[in-house]
C-alpha positions as CSV (number, residue, x, y, z in Angstrom):
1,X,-224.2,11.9,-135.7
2,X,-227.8,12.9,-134.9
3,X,-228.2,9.6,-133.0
4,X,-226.6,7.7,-130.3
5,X,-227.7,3.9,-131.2
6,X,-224.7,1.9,-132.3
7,X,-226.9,0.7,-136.0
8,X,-229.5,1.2,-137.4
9,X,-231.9,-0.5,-140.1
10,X,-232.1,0.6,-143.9
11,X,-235.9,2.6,-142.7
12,X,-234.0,4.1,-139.9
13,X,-231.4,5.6,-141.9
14,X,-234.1,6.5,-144.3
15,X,-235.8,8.4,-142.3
16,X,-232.7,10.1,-140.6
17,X,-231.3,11.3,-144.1
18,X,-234.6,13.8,-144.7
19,X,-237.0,10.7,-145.6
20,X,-235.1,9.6,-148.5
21,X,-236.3,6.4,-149.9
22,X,-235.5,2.7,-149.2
23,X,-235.0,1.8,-152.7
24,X,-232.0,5.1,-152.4
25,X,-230.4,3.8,-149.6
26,X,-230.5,0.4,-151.3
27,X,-229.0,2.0,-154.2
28,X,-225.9,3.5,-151.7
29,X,-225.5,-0.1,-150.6
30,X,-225.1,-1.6,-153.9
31,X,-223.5,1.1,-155.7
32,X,-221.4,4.0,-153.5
33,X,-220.2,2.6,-150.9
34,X,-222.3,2.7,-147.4
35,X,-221.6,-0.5,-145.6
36,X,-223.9,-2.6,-144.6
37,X,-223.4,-5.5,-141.8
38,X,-226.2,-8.5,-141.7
39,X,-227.7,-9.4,-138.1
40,X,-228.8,-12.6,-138.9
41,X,-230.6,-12.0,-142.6
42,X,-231.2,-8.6,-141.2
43,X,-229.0,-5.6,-143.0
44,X,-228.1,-2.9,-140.2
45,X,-225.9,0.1,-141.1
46,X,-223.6,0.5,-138.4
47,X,-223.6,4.5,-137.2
48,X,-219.6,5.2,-138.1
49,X,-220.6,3.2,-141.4
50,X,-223.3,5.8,-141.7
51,X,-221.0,8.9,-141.0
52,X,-218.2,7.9,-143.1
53,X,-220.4,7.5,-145.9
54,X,-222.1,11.5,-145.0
55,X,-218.6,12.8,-145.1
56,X,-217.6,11.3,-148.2
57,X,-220.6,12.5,-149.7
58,X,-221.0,15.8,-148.5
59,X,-221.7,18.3,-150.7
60,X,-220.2,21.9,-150.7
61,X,-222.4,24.4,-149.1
62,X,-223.5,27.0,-151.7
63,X,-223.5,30.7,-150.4
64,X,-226.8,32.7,-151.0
């Protein structure tokens, strides 16, 4: 993982998956799978939430 905090918020993971938008990671939430854990009305993505959900997801690397 490229961070050593134990969760993070739905901007935070935003911005650590190349600035992709909240509405997306919403969308992930809702609809594939990432986990999401409420701190008080708060959603946090814990960080092995976060990296189960990259491995899953991972795309094959395409040789140029």
């Amino acid at each position: 993982m490229m961070n050593s905090r134990a969760a993070f918020t739905v901007d935070e993971v935003s911005e650590l998956l190349g600035g992709v938008s909240r509405r997306t990671v919403y969308n992930w939430i809702n609809r594939h799978g990432l986990k999401v854990t409420k701190v008080g009305s708060r959603p946090m993505i814990l960080a092995e939430d976060l990296e189960a959900f990259r491995v899953r997801n991972r795309q094959p690397e395409v040789a140029c």
